[in-house]
KEKOLDREN-62287 format. One record per residue (C-alpha): residue number from 1; residue in one letter; x negated, y negated, z negated. Coordinates in nm, 4 decimals, m for minus. Each point is the difference from the previous one (the first is absolute). Example, Ala and Ser with C-alpha at 12.3 -4.5 7.8 and 13.67 -1.06 7.14 Angstrom:
% residues 2
+------+------+----------+----------+----------+
: resi : resn :       c1 :       c2 :       c3 :
+------+------+----------+----------+----------+
:    1 :    a :  m1.2300 :   0.4500 :  m0.7800 :
:    2 :    s :  m0.1370 :  m0.3440 :   0.0660 :
+------+------+----------+----------+----------+
This chain:
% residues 156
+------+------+----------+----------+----------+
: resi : resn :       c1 :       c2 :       c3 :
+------+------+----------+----------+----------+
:    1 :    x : m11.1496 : m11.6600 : m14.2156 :
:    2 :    x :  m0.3072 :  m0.0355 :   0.2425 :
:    3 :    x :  m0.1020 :   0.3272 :  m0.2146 :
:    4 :    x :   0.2972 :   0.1735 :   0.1701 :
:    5 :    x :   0.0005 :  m0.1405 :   0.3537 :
:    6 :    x :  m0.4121 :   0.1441 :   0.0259 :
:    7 :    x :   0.1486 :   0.3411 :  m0.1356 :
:    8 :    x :   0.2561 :   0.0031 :   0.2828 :
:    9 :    x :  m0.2949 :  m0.1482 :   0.2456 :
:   10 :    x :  m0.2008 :   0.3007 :  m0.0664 :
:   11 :    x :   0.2965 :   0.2408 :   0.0316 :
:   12 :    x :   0.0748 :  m0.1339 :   0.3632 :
:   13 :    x :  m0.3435 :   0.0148 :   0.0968 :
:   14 :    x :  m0.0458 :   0.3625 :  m0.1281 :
:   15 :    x :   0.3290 :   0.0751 :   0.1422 :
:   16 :    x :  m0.1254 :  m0.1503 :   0.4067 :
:   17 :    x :  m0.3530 :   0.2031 :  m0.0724 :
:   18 :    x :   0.1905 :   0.2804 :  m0.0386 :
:   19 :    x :   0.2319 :  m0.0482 :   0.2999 :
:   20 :    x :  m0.2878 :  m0.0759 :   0.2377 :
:   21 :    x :  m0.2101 :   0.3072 :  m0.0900 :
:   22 :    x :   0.3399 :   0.2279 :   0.0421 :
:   23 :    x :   0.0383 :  m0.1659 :   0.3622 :
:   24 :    x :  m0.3432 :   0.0648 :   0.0709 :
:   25 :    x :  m0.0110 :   0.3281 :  m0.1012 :
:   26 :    x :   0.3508 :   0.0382 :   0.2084 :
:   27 :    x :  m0.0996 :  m0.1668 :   0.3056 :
:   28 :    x :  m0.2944 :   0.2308 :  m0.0596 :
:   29 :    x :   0.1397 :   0.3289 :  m0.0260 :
:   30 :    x :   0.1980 :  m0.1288 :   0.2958 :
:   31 :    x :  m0.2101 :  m0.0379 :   0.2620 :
:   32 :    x :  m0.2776 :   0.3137 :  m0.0949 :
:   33 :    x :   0.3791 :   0.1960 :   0.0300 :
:   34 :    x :   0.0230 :  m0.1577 :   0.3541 :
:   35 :    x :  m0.3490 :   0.0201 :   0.1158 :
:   36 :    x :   0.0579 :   0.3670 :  m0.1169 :
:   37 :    x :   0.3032 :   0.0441 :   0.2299 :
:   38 :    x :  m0.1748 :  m0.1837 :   0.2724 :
:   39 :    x :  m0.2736 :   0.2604 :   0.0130 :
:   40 :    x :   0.3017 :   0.3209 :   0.0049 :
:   41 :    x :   0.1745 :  m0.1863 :   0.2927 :
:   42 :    x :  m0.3753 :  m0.0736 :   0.1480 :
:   43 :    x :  m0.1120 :   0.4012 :  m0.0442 :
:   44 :    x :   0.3272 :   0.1128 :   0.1204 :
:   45 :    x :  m0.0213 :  m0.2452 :   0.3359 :
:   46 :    x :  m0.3439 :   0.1203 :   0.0058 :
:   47 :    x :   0.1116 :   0.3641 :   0.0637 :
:   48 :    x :   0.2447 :  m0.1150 :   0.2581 :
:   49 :    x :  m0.1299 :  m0.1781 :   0.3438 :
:   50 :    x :   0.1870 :  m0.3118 :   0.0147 :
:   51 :    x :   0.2261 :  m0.0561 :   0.2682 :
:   52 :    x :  m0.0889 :  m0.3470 :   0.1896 :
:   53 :    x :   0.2338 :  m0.2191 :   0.0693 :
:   54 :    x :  m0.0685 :  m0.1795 :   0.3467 :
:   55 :    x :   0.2080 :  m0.2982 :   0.1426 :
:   56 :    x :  m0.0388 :  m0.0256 :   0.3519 :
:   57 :    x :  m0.0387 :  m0.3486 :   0.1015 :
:   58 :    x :  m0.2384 :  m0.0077 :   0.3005 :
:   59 :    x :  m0.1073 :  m0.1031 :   0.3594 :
:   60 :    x :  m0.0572 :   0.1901 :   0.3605 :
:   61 :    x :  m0.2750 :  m0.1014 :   0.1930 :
:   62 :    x :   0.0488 :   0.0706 :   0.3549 :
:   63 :    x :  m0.1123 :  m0.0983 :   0.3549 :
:   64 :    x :   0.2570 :  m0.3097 :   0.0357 :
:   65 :    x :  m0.0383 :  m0.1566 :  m0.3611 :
:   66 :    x :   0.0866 :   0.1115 :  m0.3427 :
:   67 :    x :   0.3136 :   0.1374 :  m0.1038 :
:   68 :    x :   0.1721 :  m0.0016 :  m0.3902 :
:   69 :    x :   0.1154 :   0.2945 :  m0.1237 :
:   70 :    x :   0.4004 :  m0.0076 :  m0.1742 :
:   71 :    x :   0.0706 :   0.3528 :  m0.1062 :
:   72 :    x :   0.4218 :  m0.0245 :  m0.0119 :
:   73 :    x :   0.0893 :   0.2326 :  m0.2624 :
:   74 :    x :  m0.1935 :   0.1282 :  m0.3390 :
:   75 :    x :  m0.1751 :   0.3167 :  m0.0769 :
:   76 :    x :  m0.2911 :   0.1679 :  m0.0428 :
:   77 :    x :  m0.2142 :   0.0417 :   0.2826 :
:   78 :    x :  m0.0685 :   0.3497 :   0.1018 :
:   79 :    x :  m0.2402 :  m0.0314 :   0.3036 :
:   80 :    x :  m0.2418 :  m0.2690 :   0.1667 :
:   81 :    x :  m0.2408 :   0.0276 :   0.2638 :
:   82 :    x :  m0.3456 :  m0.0180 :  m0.0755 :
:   83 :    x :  m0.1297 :  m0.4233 :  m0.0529 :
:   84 :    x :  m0.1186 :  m0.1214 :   0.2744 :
:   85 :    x :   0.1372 :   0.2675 :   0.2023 :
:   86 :    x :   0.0886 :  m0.0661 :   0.4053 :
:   87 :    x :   0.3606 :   0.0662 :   0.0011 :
:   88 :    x :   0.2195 :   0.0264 :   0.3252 :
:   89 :    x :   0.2559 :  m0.2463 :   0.0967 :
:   90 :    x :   0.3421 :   0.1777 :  m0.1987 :
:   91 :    x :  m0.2069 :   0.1917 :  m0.2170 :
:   92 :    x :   0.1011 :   0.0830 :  m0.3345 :
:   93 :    x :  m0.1481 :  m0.2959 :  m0.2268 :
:   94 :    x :   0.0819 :   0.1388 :  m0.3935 :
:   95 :    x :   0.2452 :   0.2456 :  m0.0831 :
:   96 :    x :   0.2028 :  m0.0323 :  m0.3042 :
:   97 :    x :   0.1658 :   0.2517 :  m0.2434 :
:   98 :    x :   0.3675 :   0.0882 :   0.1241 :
:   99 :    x :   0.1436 :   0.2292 :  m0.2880 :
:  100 :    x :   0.2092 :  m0.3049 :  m0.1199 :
:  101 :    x :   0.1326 :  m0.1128 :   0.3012 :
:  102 :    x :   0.0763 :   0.3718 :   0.0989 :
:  103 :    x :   0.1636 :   0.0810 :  m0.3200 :
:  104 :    x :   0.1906 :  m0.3635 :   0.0551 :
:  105 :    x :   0.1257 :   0.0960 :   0.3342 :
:  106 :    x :   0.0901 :   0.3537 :  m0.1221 :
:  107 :    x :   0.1966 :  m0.1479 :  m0.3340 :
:  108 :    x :   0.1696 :  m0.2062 :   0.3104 :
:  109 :    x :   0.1015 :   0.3194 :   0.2199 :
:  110 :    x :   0.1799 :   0.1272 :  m0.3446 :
:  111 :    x :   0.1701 :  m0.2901 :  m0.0758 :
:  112 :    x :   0.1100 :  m0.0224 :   0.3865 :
:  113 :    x :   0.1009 :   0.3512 :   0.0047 :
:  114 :    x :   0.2167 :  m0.0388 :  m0.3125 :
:  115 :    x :   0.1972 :  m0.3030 :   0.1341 :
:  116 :    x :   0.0703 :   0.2058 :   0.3350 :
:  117 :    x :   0.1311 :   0.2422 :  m0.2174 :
:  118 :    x :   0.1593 :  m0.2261 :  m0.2075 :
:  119 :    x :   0.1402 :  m0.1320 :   0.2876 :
:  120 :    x :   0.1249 :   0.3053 :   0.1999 :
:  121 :    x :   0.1679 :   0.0954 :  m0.3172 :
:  122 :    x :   0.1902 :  m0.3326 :  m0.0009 :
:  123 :    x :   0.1232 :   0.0068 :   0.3415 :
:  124 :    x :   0.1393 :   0.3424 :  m0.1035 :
:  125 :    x :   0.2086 :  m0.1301 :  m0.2777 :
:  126 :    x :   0.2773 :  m0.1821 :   0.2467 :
:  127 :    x :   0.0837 :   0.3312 :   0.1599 :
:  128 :    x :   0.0219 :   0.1866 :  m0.3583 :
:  129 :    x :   0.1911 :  m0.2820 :  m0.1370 :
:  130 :    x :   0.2389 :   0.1057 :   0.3235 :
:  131 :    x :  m0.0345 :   0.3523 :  m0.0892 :
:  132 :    x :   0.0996 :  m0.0195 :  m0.3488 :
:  133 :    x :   0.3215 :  m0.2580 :   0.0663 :
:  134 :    x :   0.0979 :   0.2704 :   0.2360 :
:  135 :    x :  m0.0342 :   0.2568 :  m0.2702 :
:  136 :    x :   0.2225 :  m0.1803 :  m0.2568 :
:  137 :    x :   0.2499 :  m0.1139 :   0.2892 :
:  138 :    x :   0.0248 :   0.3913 :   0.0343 :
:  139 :    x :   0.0477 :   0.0695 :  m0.3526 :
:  140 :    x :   0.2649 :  m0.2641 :  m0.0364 :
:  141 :    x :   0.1686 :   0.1399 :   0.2447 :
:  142 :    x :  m0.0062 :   0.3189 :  m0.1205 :
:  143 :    x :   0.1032 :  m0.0828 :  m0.3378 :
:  144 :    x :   0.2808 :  m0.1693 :   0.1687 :
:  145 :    x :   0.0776 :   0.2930 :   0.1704 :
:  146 :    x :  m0.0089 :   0.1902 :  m0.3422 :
:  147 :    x :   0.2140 :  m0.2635 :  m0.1286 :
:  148 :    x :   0.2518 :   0.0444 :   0.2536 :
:  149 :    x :   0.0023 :   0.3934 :  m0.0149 :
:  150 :    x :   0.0460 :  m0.0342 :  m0.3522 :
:  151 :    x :   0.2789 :  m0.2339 :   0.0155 :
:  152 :    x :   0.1343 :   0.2048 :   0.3172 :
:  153 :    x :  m0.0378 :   0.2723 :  m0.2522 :
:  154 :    x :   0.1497 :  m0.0811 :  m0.3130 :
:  155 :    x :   0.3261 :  m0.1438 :   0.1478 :
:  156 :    x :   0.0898 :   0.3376 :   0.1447 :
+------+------+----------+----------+----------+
């Protein structure tokens, strides 16, 4: 019996050698694969300038004290004067990318026009619905009118 249970010792031993060499290997293979595509994504950002990206969280010195910066809205800044520039009281202080917001307002003009068209269109629909009662009043009473001709007629 104790013959046996060594046999099966040895098996499960050979058996979690083997596993830990295949997850070495694996783990292996795994990261010379992604230290591989590290280096393509690192050559291919190497051709292309990166584009910064800049929060703008900052002060204003000036002659009465100091004065914190709050931007209102989001986007990417398109012009600043030079640092430490003298600027005049008004003067522009950053200038940020407006494509969005113009493309916003002009998605808005669309949308407006449509619902003034929308509406004009609605306000028509009392005076058709008047237009076409009108029309079938007349045809009634023409049918009527055919009605009584042919009645009119066919009694002669």
């Amino acid at each position: 019996m104790t013959e046996r249970w060594r046999f099966r010792f040895w098996i499960l031993a050979v058996l979690l050698l083997a596993t830990g060499f295949i997850v070495t290997a694996w783990s292996l293979c795994f990261r010379v694969s992604a230290a591989a595509t590290q280096n393509k994504q690192s050559e291919s950002q190497a051709a292309e300038p990166p584009t910064p990206d800049v929060v703008c969280l900052g002060v204003v010195d000036y002659e009465d004290g100091v004065l914190s910066l709050h931007i209102g809205v989001p986007g990417r800044v398109v012009e600043v004067p030079a640092e430490n520039a003298v600027v005049r009281s008004g003067a522009v202080l950053l200038r940020i990318d407006d494509e969005s917001a113009r493309a916003s307002v002009r998605e808005a003009e669309a949308s407006l026009d449509a619902a003034e068209a929308s509406y004009v269109e609605t306000q028509k629909k009392p005076r058709q619905h008047e237009l076409l009662l009108s029309q079938q009043r007349d045809a009634v009473a023409a049918a009527r009118h055919e009605l009584a001709a042919a009645a009119a007629g066919g009694s002669t």
